[in-house]
N, C-alpha and C positions, 0 to 999 in steps of 0.2 A: 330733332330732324332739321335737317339745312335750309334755308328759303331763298331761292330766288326772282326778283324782281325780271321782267321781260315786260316789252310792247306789245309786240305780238308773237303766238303762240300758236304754231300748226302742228296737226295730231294726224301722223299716217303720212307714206312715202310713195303715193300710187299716182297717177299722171295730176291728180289733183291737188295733191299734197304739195308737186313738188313746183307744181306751177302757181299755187300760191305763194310758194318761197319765192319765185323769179320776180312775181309783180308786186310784193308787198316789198323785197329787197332793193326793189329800183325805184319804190313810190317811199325808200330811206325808215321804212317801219322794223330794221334789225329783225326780220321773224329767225325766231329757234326755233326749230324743227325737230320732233322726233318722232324716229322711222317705223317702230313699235314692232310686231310679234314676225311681222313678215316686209321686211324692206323694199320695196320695191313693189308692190302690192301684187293681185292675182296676176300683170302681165310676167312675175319671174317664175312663174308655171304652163308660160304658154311659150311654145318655139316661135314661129314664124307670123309675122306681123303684117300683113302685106294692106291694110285698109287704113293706115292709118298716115294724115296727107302728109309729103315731103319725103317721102322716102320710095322712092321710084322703081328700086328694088326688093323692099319689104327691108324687115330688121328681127331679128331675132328679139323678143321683149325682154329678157335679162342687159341686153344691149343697149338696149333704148332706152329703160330704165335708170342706165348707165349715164345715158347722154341727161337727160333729165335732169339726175343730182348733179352732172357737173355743172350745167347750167347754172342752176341753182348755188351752186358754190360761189362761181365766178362771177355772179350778180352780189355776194356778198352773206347769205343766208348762212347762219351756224348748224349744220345739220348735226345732229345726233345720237348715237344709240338708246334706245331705250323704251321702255314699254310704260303709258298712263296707266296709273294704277286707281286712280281714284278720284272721286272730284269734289268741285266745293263752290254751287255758285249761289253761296246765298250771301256773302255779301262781296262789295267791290275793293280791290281788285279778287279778280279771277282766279281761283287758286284748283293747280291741279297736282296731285302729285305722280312722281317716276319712280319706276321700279319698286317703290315703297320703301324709298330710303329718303326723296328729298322732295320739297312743294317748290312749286315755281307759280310764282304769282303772276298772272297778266290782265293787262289792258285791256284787250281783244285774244280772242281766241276762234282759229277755225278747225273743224273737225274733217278730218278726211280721213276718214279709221277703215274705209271701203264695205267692203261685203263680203263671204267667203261662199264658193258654188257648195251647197249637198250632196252629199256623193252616197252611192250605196253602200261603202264600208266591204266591199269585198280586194282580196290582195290584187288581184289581176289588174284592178281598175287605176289602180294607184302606182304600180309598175308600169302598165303602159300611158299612165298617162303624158302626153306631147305625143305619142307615136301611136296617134289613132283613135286615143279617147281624150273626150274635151267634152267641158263644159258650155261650151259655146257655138252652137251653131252658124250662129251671124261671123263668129271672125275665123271657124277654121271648114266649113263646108265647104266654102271652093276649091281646097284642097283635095276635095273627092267630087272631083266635077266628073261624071258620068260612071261614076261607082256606085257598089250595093254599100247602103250604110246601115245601122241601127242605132234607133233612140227611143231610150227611155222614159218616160214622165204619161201624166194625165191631166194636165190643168192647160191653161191656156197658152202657156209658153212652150209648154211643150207641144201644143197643137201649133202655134205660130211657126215653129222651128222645123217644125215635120213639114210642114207646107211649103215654107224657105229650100228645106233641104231635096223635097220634090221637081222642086223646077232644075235643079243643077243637077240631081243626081238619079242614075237608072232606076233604082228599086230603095225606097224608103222603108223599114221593118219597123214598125212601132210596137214596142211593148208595154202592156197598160195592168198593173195588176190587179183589177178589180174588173167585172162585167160593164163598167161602165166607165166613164171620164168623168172629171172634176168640170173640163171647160165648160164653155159658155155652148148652149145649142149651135149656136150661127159655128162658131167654131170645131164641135164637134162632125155636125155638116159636113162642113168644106173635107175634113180631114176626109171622112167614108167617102164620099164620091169623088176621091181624087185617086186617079186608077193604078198611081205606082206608089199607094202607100197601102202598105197590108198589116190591117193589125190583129197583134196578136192579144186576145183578151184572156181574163184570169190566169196571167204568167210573168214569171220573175225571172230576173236572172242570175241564172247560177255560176256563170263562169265568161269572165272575155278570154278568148284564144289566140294564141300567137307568142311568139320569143321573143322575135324584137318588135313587131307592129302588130295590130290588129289583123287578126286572118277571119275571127270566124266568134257567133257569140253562143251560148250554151245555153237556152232558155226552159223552163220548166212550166209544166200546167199546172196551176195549183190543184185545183179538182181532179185530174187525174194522175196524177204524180211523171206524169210523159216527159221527156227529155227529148228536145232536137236542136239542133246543131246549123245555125243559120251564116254560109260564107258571106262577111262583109269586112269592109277594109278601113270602118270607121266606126264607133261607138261613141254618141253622143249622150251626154244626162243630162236631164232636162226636168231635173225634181225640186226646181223652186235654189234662191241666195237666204242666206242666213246675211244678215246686215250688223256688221261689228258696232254694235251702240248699248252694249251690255249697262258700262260703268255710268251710260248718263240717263238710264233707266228712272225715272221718277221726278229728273230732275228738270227734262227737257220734252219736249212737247212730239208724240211721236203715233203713228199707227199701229192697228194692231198688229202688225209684221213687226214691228220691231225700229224700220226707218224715219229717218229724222223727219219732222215736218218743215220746212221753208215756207216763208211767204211769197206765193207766187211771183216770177217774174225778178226774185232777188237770191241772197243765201243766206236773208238772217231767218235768224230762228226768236222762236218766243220769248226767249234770256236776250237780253240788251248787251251787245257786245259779245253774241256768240253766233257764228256761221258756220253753215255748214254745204260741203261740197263732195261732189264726187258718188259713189254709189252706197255712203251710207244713206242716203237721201234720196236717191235716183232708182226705182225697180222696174223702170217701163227700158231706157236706154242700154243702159250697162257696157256703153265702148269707151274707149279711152282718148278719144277726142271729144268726147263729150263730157267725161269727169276733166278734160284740163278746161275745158270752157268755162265749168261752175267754178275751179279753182281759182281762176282769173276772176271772175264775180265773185267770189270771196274775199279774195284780196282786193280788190275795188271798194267793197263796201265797206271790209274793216277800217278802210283808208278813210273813207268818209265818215263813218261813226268816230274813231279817233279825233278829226278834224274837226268834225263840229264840238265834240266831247272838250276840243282844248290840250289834247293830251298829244297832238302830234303837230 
């Protein structure tokens, strides 16, 4: 198997990723990049971008995305294809390998592998997804500013987002499949006496409705096997992020979710010469002016661990 030698070393191509390549390529650290299973991270599943600053119009995130790696090019960064397959930080340098054909050894290494949203695995949800159904409350609810919507979930983000989604929009339809929520009291609270959120307990969903956009969702009781049919013009899920940190499982210091741990206030991690940014790390934030923030703090730091290291 082939090796090669690199400075530094970024993992994943999401606002995080790819802004680590801009400020590690200008602070002359050669980062290679690769883009890994999904290029462009969760914004090439979302249409319309309107929160995110400089862009006065919004941007579609497959576009923006777009703008990102050329950035990233133009500053000098070697972007890509390819998927880590494996790692190796027990001794220096840092060795990870791609696709499972070649190691590339580095200096510094940052992790921007992101996170992917839970979904409920039914077809509807996946077809309409951008037209109607999202993962995201915070970046597509004002899209249904004074609309009936529905969401999903029982834990606290989905109680945070139900709450979010109350104040912008007519009628909020929460669905919770169990008698009861996961959230916190103080949050389960807020949700019941908030007058335009009606939930609906022990029920699933059976079906989202619509051809091209969301019209209407298809909900079931469990206990009594009932079916009714609630008109909304948005379905949100709100069942918790799965955080892509599979392959550095054991090897790197993490919670029980799965997320990488940093030490506060920075993006290194427990491994000397490894950082980590973006929403493998991050489960409170999850926008994408926020993973290029940490990216930039990634790249700042590898900069300074290299430098003092001698190595740059």
């Amino acid at each position: 198997m082939s090796t090669e030698k690199v400075h530094c070393l970024i993992i994943g191509s999401g606002p995080a990723g790819y802004t680590a390549a801009i400020y590690a390529s200008r602070a002359g650290l050669n980062p290679v990049l690769y883009q890994g299973i999904q290029p462009g991270g969760q914004l090439t599943i979302t249409t319309e971008v309107e929160n995110y600053p400089g862009y006065p119009d919004g941007i579609q995130g497959p576009e923006m995305m777009l703008h990102f790696e050329n950035q990233a090019k133009r500053m000098g960064a070697d972007i890509r294809y390819g998927l880590a397959t494996k790692v190796d930080f027990s001794n220096r340098p840092l060795k990870v390998e791609i696709d499972e054909e070649k190691w590339i050894e580095a200096d510094s290494i940052i992790i921007s592998t992101g996170a992917s949203a839970k979904w409920l695995g039914i077809e509807s949800e996946q077809r309409l997804n951008g037209y109607g159904v999202s993962a995201c409350a915070v970046c597509d609810g004002f899209f249904f500013k004074g609309k009936e919507v529905a969401i999903v979930g029982a834990g606290d983000t989905a109680a945070e987002e139900a709450l979010y989604l109350s104040k912008i929009c007519s009628q909020v339809h929460m669905i919770v499949r169990r008698h009861e929520m996961r959230a916190s009291k103080v949050m389960q609270d807020r949700v019941v006496n908030t007058s335009n959120i009606q939930v609906y307990w022990n029920s699933e969903t059976d079906e989202v409705m619509g051809d091209k956009k969301v019209e209407a969702v298809r909900i079931k009781n469990n206990q009594t096997g009932e079916k009714q049919e609630i008109p909304v013009s948005a379905f949100f899920v709100a069942i918790g992020h799965q955080p892509n940190s599979g392959i550095f499982k054991g090897l790197i210091d993490m919670d029980e979710a799965g997320y990488i741990k940093t030490i506060p206030g920075t993006s290194k991690t427990n491994v000397e010469g490894v950082f980590a940014s973006g929403d493998v790390q991050d489960k409170i934030y999850r926008q994408a002016v926020t993973a290029a923030g940490s990216g930039c703090m990634a790249a700042l730091d590898a900069e300074r661990y290299l430098s003092e290291k001698g190595l740059h």
